[in-house]
Backbone of each chain as ProteinMPNN parsed JSONL, in Angstrom:
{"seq_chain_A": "XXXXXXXXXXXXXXXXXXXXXXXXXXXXXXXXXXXXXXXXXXXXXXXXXXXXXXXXXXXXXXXXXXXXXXXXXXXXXXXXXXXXXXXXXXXXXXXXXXXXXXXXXXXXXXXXXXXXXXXXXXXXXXXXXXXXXXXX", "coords_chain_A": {"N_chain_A": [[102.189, 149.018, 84.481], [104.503, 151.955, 83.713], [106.969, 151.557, 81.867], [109.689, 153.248, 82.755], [108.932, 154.322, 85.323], [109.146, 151.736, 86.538], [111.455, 151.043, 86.311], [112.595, 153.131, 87.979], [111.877, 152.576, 90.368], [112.967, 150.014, 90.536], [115.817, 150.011, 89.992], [116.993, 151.761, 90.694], [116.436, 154.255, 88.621], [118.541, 153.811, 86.685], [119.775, 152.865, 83.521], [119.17, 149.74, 82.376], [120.988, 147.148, 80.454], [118.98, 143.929, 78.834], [120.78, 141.342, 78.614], [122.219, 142.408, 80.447], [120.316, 142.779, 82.951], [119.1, 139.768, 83.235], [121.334, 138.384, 83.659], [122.174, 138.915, 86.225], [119.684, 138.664, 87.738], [120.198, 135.781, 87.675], [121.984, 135.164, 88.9], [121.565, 135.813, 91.757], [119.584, 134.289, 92.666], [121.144, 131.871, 92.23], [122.641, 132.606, 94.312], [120.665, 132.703, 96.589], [120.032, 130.168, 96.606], [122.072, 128.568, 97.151], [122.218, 129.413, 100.082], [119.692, 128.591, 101.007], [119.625, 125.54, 101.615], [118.647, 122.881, 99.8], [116.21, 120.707, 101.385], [113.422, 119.362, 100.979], [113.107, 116.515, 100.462], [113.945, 114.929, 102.281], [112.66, 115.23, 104.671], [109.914, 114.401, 103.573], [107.273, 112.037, 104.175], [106.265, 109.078, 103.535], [102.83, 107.649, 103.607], [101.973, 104.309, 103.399], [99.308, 102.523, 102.859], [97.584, 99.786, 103.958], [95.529, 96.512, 102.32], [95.099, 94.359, 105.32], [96.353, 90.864, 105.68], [96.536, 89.219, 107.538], [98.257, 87.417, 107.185], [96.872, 84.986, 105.739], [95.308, 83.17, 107.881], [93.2, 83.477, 109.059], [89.55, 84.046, 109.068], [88.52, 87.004, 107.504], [87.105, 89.946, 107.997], [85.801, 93.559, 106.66], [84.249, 95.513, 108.084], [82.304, 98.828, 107.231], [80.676, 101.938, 107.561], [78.12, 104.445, 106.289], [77.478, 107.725, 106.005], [75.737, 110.36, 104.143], [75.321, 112.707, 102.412], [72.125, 115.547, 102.08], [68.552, 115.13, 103.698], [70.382, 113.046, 105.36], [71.132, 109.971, 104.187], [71.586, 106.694, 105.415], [74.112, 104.3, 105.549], [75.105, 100.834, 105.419], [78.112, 98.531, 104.932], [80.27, 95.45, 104.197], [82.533, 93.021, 103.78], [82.991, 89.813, 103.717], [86.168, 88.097, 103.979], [86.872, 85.852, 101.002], [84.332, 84.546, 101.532], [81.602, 86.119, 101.415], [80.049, 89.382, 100.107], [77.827, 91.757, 102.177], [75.234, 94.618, 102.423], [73.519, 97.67, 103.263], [70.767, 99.548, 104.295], [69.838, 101.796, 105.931], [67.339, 102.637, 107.634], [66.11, 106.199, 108.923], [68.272, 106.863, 110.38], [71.113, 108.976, 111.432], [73.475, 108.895, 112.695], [77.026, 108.525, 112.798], [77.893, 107.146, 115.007], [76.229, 105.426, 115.61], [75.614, 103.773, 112.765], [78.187, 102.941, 112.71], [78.585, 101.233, 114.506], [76.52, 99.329, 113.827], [77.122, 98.277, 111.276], [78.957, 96.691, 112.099], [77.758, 94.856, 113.612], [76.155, 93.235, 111.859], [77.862, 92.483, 110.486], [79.167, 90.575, 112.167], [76.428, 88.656, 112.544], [76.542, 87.581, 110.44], [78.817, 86.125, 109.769], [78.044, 84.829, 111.786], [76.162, 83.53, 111.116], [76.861, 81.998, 109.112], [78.329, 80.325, 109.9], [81.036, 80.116, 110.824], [83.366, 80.713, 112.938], [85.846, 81.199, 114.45], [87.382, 84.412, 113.418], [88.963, 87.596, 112.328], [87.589, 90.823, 112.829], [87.998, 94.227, 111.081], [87.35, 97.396, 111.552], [87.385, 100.95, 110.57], [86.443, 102.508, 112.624], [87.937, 103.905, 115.668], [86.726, 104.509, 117.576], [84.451, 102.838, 117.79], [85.521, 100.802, 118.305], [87.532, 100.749, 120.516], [85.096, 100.931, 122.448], [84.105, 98.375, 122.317], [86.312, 96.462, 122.881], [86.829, 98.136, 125.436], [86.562, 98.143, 128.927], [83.972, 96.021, 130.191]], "CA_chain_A": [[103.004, 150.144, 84.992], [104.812, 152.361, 82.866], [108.703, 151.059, 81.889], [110.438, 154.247, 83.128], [108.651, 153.896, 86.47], [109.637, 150.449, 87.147], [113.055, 151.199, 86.086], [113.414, 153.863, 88.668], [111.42, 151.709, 91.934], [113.529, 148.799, 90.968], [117.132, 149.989, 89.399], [117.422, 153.512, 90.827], [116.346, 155.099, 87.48], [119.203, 153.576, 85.995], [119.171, 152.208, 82.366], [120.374, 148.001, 82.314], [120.552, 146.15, 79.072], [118.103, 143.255, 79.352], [121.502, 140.698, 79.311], [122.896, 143.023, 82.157], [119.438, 142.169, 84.211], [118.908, 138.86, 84.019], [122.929, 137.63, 84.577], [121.803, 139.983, 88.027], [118.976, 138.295, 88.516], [120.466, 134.205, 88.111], [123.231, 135.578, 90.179], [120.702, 136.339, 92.707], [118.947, 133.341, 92.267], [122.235, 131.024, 92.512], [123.173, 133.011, 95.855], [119.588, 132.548, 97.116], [119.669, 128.614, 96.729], [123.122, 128.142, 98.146], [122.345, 130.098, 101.297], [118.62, 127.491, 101.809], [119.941, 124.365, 100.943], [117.382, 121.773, 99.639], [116.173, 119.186, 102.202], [112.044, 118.574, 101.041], [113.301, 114.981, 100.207], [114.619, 114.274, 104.082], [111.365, 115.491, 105.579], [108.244, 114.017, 102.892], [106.998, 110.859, 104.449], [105.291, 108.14, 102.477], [102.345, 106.58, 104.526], [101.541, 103.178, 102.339], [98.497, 101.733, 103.988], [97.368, 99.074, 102.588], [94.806, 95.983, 103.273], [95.842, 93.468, 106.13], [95.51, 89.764, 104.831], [96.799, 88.474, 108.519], [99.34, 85.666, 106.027], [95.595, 84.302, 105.531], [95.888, 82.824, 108.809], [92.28, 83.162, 109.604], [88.715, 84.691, 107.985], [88.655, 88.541, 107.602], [85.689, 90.464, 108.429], [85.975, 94.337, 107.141], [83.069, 96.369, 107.806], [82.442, 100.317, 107.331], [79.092, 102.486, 107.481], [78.759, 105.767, 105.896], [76.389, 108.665, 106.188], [75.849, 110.729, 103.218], [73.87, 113.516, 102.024], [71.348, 115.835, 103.39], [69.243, 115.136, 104.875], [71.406, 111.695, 105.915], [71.139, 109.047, 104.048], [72.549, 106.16, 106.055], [74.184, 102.855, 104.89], [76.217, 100.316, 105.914], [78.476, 97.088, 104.322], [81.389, 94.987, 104.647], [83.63, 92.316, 102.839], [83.871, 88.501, 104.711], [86.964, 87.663, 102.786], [86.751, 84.353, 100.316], [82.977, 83.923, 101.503], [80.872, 87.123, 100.431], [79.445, 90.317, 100.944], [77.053, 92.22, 102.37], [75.612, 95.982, 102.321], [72.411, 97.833, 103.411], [70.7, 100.876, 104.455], [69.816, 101.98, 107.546], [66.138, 103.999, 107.698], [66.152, 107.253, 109.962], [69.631, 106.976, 111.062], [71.82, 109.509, 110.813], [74.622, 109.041, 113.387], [77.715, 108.241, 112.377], [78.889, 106.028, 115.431], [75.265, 104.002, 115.481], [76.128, 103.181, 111.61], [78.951, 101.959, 112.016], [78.451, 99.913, 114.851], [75.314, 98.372, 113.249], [78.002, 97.418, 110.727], [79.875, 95.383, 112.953], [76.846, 93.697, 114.33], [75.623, 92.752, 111.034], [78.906, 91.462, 110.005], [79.373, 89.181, 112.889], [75.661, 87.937, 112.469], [76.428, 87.1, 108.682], [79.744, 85.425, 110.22], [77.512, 83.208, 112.462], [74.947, 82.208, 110.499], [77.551, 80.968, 108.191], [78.927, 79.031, 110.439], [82.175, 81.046, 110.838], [83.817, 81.207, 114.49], [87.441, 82.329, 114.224], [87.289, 85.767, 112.757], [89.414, 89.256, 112.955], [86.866, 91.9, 112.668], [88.593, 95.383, 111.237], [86.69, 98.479, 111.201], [88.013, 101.809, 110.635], [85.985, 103.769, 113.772], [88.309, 103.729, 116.686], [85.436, 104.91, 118.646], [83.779, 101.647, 117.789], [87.068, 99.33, 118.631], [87.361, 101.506, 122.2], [83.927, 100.792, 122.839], [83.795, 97.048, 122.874], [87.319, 96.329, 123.383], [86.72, 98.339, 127.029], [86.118, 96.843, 129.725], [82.612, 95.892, 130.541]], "C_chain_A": [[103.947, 150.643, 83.893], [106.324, 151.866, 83.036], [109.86, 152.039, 82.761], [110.516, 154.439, 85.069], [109.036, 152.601, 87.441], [110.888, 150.366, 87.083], [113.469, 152.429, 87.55], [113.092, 153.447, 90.049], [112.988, 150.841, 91.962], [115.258, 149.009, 90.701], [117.427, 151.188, 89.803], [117.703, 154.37, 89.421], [117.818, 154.935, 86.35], [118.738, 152.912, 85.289], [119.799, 151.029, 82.084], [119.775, 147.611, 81.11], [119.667, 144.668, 79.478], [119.025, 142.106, 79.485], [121.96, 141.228, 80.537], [121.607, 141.92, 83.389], [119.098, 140.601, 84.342], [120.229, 138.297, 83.856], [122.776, 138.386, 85.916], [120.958, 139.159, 88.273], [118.917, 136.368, 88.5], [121.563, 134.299, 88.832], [122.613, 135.626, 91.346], [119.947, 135.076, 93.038], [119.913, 132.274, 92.896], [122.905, 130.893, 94.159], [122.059, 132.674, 96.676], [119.72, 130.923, 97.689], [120.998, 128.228, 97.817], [122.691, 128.506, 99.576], [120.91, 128.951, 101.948], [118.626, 126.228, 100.914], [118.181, 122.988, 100.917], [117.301, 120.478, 100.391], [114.455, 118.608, 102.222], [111.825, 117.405, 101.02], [113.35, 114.547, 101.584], [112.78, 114.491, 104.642], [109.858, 115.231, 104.84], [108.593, 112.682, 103.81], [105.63, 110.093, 103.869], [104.022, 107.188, 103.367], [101.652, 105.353, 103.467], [100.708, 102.277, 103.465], [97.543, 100.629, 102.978], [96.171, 97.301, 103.518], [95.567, 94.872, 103.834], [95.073, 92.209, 105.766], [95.732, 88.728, 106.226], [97.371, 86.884, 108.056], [97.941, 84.604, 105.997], [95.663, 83.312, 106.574], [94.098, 82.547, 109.272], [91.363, 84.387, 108.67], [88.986, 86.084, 108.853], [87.589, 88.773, 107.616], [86.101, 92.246, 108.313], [84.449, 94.98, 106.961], [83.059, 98.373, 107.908], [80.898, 100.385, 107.674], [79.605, 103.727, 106.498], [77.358, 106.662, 106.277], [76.695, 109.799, 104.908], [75.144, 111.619, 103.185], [73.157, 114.79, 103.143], [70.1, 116.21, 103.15], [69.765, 113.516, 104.519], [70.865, 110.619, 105.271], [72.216, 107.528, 104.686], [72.845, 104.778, 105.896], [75.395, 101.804, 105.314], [77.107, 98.877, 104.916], [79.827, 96.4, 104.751], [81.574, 93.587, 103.626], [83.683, 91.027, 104.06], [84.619, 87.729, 103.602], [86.763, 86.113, 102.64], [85.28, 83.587, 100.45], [81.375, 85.197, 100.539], [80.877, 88.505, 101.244], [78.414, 90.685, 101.424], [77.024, 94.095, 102.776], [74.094, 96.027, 102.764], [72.041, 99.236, 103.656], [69.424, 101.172, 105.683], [68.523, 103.04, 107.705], [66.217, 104.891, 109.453], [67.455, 106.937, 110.524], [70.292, 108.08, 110.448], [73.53, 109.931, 111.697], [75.701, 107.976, 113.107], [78.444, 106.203, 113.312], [77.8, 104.836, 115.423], [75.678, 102.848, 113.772], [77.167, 102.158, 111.616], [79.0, 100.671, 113.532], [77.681, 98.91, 114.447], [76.428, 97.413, 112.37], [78.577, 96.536, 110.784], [79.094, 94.03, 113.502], [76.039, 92.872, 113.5], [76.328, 91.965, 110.591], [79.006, 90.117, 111.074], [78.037, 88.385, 113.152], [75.83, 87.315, 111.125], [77.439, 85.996, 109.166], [79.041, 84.29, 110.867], [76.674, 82.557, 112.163], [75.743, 81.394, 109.63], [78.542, 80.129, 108.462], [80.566, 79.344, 111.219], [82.419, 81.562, 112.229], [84.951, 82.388, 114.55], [87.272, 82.983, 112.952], [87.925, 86.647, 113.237], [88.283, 90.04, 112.52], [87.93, 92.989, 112.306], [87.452, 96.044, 111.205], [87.628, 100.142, 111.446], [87.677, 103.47, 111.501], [86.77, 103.376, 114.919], [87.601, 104.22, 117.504], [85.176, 103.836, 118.991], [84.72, 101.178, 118.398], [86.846, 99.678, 120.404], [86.205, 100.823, 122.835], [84.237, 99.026, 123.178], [85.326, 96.233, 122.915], [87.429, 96.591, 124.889], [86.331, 97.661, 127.661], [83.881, 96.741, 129.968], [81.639, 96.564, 131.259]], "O_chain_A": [[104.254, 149.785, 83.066], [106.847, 151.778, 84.147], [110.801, 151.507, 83.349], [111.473, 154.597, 85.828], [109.168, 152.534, 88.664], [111.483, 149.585, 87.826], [114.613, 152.463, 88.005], [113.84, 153.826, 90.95], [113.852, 150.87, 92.839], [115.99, 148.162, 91.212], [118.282, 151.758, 89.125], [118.739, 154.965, 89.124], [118.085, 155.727, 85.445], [117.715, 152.272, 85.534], [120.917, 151.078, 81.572], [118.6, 147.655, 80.746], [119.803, 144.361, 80.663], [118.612, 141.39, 80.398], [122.073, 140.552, 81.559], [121.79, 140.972, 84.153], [118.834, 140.157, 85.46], [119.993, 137.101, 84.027], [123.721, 138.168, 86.674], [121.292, 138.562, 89.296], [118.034, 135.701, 89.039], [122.018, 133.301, 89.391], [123.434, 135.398, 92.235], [119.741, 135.111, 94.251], [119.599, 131.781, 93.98], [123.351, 129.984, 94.859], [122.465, 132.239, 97.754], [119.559, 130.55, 98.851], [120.912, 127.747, 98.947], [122.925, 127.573, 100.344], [120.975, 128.519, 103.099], [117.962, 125.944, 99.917], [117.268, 122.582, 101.636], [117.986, 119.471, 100.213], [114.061, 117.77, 103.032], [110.749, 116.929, 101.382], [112.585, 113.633, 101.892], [111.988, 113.583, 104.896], [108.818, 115.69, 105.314], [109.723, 112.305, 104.122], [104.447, 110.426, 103.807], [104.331, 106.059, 103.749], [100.725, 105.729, 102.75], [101.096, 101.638, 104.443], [97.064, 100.669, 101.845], [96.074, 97.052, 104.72], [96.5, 94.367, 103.21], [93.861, 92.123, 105.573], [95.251, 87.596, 106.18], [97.07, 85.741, 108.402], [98.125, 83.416, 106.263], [96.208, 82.304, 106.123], [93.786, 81.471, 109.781], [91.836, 85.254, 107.934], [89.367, 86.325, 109.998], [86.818, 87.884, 107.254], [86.613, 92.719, 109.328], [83.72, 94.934, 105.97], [83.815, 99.005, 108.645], [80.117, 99.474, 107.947], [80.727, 104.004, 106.075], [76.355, 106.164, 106.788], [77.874, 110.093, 104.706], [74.155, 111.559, 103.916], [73.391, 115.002, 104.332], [69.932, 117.278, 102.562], [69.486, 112.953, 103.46], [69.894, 110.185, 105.892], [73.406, 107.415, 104.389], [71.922, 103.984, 106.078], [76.55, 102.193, 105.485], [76.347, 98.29, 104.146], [80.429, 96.889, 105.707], [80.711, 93.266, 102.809], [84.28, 91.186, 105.125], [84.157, 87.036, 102.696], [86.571, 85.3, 103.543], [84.955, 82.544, 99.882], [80.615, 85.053, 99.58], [81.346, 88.796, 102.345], [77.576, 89.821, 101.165], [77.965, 94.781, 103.173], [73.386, 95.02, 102.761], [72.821, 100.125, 103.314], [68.365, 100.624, 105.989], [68.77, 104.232, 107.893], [66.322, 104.447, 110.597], [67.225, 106.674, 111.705], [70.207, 108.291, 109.238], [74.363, 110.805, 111.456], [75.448, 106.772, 113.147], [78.916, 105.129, 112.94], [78.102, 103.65, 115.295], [75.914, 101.641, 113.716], [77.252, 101.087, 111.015], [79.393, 99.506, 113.457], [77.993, 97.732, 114.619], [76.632, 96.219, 112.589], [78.817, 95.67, 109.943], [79.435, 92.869, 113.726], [75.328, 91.98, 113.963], [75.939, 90.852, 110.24], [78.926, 88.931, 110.755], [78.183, 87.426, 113.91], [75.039, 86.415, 110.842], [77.013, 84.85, 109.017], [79.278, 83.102, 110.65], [76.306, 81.448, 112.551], [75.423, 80.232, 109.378], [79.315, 79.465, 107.772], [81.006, 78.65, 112.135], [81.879, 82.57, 112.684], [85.012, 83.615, 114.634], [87.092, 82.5, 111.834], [87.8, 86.848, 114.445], [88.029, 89.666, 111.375], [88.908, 92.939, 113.052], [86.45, 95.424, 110.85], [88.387, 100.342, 112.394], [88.079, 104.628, 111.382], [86.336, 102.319, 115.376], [88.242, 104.379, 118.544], [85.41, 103.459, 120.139], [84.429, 101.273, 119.59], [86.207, 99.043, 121.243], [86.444, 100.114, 123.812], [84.566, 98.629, 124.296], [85.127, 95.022, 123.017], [87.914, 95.749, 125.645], [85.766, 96.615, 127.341], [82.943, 97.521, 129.806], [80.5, 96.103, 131.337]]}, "seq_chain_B": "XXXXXXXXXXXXXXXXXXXXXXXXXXXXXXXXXXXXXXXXXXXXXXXXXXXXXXXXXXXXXXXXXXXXXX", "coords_chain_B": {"N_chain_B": [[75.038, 104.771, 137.772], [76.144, 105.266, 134.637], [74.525, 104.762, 131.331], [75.202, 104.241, 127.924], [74.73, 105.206, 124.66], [73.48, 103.547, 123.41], [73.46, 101.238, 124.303], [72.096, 98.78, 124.36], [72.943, 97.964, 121.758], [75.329, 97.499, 121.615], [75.575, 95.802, 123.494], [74.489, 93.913, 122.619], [76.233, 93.124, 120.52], [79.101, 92.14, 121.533], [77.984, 90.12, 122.743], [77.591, 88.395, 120.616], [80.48, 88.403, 119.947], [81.413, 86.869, 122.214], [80.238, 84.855, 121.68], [81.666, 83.344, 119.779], [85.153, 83.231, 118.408], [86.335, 85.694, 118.184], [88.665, 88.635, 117.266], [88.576, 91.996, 117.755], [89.68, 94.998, 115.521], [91.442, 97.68, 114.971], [91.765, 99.295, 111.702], [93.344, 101.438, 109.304], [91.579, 103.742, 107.084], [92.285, 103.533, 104.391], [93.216, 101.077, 104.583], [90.633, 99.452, 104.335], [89.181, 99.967, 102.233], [87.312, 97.934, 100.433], [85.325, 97.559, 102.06], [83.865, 99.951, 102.84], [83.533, 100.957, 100.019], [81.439, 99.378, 99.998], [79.581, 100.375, 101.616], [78.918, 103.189, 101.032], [77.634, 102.494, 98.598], [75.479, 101.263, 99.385], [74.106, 103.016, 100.616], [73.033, 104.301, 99.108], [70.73, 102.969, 97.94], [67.56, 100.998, 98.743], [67.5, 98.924, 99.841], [67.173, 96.733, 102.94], [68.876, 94.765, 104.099], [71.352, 93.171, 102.001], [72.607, 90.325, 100.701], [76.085, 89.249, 99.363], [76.882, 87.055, 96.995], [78.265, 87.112, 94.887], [80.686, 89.589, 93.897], [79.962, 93.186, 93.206], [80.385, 95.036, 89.839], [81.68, 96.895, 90.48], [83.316, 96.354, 92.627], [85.323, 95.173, 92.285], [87.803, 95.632, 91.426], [88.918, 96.835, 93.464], [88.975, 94.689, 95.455], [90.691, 92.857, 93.57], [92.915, 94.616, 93.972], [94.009, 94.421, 97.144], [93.966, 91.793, 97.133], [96.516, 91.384, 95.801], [98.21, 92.875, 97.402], [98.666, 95.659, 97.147]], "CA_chain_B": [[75.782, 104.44, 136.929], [75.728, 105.866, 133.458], [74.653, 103.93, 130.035], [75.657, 104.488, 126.592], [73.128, 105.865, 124.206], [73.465, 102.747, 121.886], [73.997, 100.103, 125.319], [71.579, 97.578, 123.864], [73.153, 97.381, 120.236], [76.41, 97.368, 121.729], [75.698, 94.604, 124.321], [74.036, 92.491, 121.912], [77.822, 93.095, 119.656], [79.522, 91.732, 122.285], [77.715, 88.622, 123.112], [78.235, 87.976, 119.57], [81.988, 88.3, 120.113], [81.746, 86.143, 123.248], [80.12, 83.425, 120.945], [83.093, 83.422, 118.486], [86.45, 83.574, 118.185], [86.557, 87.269, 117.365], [89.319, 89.8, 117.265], [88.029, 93.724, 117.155], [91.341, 95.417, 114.951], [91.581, 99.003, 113.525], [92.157, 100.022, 110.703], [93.114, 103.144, 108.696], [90.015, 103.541, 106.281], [92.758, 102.882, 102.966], [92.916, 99.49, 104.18], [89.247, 99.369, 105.209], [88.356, 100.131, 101.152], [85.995, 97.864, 100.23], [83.792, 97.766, 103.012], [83.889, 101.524, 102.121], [82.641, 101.183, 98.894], [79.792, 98.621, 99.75], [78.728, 101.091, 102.88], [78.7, 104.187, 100.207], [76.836, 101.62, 97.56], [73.903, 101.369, 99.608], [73.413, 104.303, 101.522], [71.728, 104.771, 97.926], [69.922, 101.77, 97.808], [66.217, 100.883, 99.846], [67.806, 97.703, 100.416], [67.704, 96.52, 104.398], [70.16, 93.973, 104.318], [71.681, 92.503, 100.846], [74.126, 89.727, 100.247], [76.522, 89.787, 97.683], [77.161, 86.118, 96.746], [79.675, 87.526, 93.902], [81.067, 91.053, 94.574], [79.307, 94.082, 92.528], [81.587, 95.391, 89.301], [82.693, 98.458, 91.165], [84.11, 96.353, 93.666], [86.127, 94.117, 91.427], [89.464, 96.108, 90.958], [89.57, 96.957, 94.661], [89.25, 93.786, 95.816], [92.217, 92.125, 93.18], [94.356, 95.186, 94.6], [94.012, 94.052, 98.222], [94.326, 90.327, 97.386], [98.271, 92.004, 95.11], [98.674, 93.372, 98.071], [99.381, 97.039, 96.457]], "C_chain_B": [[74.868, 104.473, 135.047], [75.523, 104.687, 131.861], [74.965, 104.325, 128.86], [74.532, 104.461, 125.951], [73.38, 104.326, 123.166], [73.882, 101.219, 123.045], [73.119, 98.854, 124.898], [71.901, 96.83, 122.348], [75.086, 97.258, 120.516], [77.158, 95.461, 122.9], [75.352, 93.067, 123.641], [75.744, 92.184, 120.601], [78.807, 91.997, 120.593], [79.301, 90.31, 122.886], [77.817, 87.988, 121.767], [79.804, 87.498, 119.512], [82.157, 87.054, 121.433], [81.659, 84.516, 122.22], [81.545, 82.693, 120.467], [84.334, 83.298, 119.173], [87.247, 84.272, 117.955], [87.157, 88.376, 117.817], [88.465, 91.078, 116.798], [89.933, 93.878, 116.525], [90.73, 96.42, 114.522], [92.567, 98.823, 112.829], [92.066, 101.128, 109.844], [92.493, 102.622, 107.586], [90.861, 103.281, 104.827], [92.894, 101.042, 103.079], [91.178, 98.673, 104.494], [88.14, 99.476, 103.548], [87.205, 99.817, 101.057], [84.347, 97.938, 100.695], [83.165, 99.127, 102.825], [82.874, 101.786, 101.183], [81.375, 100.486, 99.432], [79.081, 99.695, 100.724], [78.25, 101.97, 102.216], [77.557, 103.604, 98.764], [75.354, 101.636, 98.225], [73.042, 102.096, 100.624], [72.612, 105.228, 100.175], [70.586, 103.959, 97.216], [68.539, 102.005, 98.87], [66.062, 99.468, 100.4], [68.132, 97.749, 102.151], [68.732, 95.619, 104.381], [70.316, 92.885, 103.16], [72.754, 91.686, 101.253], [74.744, 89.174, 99.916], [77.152, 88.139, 97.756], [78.6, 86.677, 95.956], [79.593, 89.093, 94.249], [80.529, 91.62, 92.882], [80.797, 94.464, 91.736], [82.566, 96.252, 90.306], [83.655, 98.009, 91.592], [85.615, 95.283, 93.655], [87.498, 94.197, 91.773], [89.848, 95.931, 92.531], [89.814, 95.646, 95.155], [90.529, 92.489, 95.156], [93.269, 93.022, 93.871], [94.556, 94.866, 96.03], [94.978, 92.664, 98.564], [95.855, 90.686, 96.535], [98.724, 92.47, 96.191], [99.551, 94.715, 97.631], [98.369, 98.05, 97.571]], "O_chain_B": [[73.827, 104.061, 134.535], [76.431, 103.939, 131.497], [74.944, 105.536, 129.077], [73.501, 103.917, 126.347], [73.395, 104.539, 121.953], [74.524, 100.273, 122.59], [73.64, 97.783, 125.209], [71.474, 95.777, 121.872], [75.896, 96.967, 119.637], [78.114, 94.693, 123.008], [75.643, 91.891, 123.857], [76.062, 91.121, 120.069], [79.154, 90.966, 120.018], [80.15, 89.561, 123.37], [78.207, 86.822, 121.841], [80.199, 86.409, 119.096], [83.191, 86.387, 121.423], [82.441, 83.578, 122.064], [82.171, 81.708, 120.859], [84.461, 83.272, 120.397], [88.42, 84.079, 117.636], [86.583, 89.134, 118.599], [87.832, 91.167, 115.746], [90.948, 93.263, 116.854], [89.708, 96.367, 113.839], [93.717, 98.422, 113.013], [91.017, 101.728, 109.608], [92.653, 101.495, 107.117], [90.136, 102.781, 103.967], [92.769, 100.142, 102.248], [90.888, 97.516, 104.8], [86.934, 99.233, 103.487], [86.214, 100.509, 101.293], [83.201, 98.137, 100.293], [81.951, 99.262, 102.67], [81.836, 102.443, 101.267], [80.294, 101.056, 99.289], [77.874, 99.831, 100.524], [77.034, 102.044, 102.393], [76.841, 104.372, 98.121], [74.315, 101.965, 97.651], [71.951, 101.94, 101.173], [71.952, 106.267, 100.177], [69.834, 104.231, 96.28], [68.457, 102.962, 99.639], [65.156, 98.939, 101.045], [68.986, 98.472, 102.663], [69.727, 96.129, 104.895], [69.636, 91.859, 103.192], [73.675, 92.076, 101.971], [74.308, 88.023, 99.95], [77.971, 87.976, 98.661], [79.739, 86.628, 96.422], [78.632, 89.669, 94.76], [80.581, 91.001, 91.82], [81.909, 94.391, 92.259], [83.738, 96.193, 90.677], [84.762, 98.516, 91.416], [86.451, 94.877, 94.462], [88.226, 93.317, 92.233], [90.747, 95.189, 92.926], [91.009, 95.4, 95.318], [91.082, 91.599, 95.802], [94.311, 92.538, 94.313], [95.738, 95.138, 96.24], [95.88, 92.375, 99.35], [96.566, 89.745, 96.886], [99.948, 92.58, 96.117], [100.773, 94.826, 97.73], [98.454, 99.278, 97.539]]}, "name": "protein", "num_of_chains": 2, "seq": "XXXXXXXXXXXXXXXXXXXXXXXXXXXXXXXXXXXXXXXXXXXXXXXXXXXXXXXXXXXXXXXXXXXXXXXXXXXXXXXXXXXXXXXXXXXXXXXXXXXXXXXXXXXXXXXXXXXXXXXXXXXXXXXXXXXXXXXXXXXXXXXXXXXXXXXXXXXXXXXXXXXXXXXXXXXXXXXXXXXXXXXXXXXXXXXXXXXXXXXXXXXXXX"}
């Protein structure tokens, strides 16, 4: 845009030295901040999630699934803490909640062949949990 | 009375759990990592069911940051 033009939208065709405009425009600036005081600090919240070791109290069991791709590649694994893992893949599946229950049912067969009673199971489908947590 | 499309892989879960000693628990999927990674590990694999005597590199780091508890 041409200088003369922008001088007469923004300054009413008056002519400001370029210190004149910007001590106008940190004046402007200064009055701005005072008037919406800064509070983004009060209102961020930190969620720190992190894994549960239950004070090693008893074996851990976490299992996931996933579904990937398209079309669906579908796979499942899980972590039995201090003993091992296991992982796999799931032919023609491509639903999310069969996956990951398979997950669960693989983990607690790995759990009992190895002998392994007391166990927490996590998994991170509250679908799944709902499901066999409900009643019968 | 209505069944669940998955009532035979859910019933056989369950008598598993009866066997045992076994808590169900959620968890949000950052503490749920590694299982994460191994589920994403072999949904590219043609493996039916692997398992991992010693944990795969990948899964190295995650699993010391768990046991730091970070």
């Amino acid at each position: 845009m041409h200088p003369s033009l922008t001088s007469m939208m923004c300054l009413g065709n008056e002519n400001w030295s370029n210190a004149q405009l910007s001590f106008n425009i940190q004046g402007m600036i200064a009055t701005l901040k005072a008037c919406y005081p800064c509070n983004s600090n009060s209102t961020e919240e930190n969620n720190l999630v992190k894994w549960n070791n239950n004070n090693n109290s008893c074996v851990i069991l976490n299992v996931d699934g996933s579904c990937l791709g398209s079309p669906t590649r579908a796979g499942y694994g899980g972590v039995l803490r201090n003993y091992a893992g296991f992982s796999g893949y799931i032919q023609n599946a491509s639903d999310i909640l069969f996956v990951e229950l398979y997950a669960i049912y693989q983990g607690l067969l790995l759990a009992k062949n190895m002998g392994i009673s007391d166990l927490v199971c996590y998994s991170d489908s509250l679908h799944c949990i709902n499901i066999l947590n409900g009643p019968p | 009375m209505r069944f669940h499309v998955y009532a035979v892989l859910i019933q056989d879960i369950k008598e598993l759990l009866k066997q045992g000693n076994v808590m169900m628990n959620h968890t949000l999927r950052e503490g749920n990592q590694c299982a994460d990674i191994l589920a994403k590990l072999d949904a590219s694999s043609n493996f039916e069911f692997l398992c991992h005597e010693s944990p795969p590199a990948d899964l190295l780091n995650f699993l010391r940051n768990d046991a730091a508890g970070s």
